[in-house]
N, C-alpha and C positions, 0 to 999 in steps of 0.2 A: 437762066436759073429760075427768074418769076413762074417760066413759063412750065419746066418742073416742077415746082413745088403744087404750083394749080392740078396739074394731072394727078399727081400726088395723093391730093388732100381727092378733088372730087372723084378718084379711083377708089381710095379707100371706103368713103360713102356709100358709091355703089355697091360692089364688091360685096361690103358689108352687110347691108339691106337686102340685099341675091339671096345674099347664104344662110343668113338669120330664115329670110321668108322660106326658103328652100326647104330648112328645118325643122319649120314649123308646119308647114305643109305635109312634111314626112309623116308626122303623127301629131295633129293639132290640139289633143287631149292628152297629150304628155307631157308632165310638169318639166322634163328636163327640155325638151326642145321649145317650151313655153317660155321658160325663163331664159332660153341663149337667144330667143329672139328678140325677147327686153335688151339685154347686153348689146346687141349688134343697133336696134334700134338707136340705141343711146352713143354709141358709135359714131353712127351716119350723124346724127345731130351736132356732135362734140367734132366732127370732123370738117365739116360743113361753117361751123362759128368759125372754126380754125385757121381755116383759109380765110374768113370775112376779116381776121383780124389781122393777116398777115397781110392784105392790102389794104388795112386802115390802122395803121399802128399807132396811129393817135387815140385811138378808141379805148379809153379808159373803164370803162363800163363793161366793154364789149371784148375788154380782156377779162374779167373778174368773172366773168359768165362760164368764159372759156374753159378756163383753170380749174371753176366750180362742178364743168358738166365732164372736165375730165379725171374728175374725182368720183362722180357718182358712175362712170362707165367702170372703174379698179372696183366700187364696191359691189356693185350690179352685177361681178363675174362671179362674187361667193355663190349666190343661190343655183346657178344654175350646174355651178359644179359640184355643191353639195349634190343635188337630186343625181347627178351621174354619176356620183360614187357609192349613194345608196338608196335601194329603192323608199323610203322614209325617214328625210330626215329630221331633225328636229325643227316642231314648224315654225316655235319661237325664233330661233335662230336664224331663218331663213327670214321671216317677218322682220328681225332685230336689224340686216343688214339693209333690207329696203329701206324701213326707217330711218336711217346711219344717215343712208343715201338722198334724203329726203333732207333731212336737218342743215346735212353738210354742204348740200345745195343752197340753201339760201343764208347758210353763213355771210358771204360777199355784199348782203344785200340788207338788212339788218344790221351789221357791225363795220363802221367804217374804217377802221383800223386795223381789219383781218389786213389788205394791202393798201397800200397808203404812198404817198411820195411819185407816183411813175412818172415818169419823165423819158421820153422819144431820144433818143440820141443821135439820129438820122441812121443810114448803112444798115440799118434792118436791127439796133440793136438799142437798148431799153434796159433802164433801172427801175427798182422801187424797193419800199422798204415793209417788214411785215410785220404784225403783230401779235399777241398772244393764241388768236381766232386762230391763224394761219398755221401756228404750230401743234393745234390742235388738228388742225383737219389734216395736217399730212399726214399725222401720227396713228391715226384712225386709219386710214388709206395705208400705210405700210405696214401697221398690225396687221388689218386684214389679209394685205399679200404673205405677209409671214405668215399666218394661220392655213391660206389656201396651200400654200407648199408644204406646209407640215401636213395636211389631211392629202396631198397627192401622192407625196414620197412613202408615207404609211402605205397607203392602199396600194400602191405599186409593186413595194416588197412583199404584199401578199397575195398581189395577182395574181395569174395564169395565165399563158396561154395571149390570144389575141389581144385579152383582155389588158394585159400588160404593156403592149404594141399602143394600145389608146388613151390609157393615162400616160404615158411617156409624150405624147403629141401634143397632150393637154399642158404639161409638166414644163417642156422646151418652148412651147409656144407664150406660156405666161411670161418664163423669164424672159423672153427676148423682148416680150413688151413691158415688162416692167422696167427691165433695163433701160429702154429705151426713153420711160416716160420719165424714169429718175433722172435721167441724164440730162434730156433737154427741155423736160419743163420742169425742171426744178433743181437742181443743182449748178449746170452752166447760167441760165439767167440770175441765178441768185450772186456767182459769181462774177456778173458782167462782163462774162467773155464770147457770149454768144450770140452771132444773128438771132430773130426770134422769127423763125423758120420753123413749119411743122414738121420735121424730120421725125419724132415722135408718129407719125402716124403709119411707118415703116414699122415700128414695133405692134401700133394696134391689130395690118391687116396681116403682117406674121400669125398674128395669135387666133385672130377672127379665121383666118385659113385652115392654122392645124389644128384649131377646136372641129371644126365645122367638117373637116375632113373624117375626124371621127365618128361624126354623126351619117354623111353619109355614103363613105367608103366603105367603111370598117365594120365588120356584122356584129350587132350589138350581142351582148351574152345578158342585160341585163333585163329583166321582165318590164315590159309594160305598165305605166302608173297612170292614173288619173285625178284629177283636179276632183 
């Protein structure tokens, strides 16, 4: 089982890192394959701790990191989907989430009581207790995913054509990783019922897949932008 979840997590990394750089390579002055290759960047990294922590689950620190960088990967996926759903989006907007992403990150590290109490239980499984910080950053992280569903379902009922084909990939691909990350980082270990296993990263290269597939299977209809 260890030796799954390793393949796992450092499949996910690469995998990630491929398709991001692939994307970016595709057209390296276009703000939308710019910003998917932040997202996948941050990926590889969140995937990477992932595993570090899941063969040192004493690592207090080095969970709080984890948790922190798999929060700034959910918000890091707004900007790059705004730009693919239109050729200019608002810049503040896109600036506001990197920011988010930025603050939220070093929440863990500044406020000791975002998570607090952890304690190893051996069997791969672990408590801890959270604080006001904690309910903030989730809250932020599942706004945002509620916002990107709302701006993809919009734009898909008004599709056409191919184009409909690639926000739908976009659409199935988020939910199955957000599902994923609600489930098992953050819901079962709150409830103490869960190995602390990255099974979660099953949802990220879902989504890193049929984004990425979009960009470059599917002929884009969208014009050309530049930085």
């Amino acid at each position: 089982m260890v030796l799954f979840f390793t393949i796992l997590s450092i499949l996910t990394a690469i995998v990630s890192f491929i398709l991001g750089l692939l994307v970016l390579l595709r057209n390296p002055i276009r703000n939308q394959n710019f910003t998917f290759f932040v997202f996948t960047w941050f990926i590889t990294i969140w995937s990477m701790l992932s595993y570090a922590f899941f063969v040192n689950q004493s690592n207090f620190a080095l969970y709080k990191v984890v948790y922190a960088t798999g929060g700034v990967c959910l918000l890091t996926t707004a900007p790059w989907v705004l730009y693919y759903l239109k050729e200019k989006p608002n810049s503040f907007l896109v600036g506001l989430f990197y920011a988010m992403a930025a603050f939220l990150f070093s929440v863990p590290f500044w406020d000791q009581t975002a998570i607090t109490n952890f304690v190893n239980h051996g069997n791969r499984t672990y408590t801890f207790n959270v604080g006001i910080s904690y309910d903030i950053y989730t809250s932020a992280v599942f706004l945002t995913v509620i916002f990107l569903f709302y701006e993809l379902i919009r734009h898909l009922i008004k599709a056409k054509s191919s184009r409909r084909y690639q926000i739908l990939f976009i659409l199935v691909g988020l939910f199955i990783y957000f599902s994923a990350e609600l489930l098992f980082g953050v819901i079962l270990p709150i409830l103490n019922i869960t190995p602390s296993a990255p099974l979660d990263d099953l949802g990220a290269i879902s989504f890193v897949c049929f984004s990425a597939y979009t960009f470059l299977r599917i002929e884009k209809e969208t014009p050309q932008t530049s930085f």
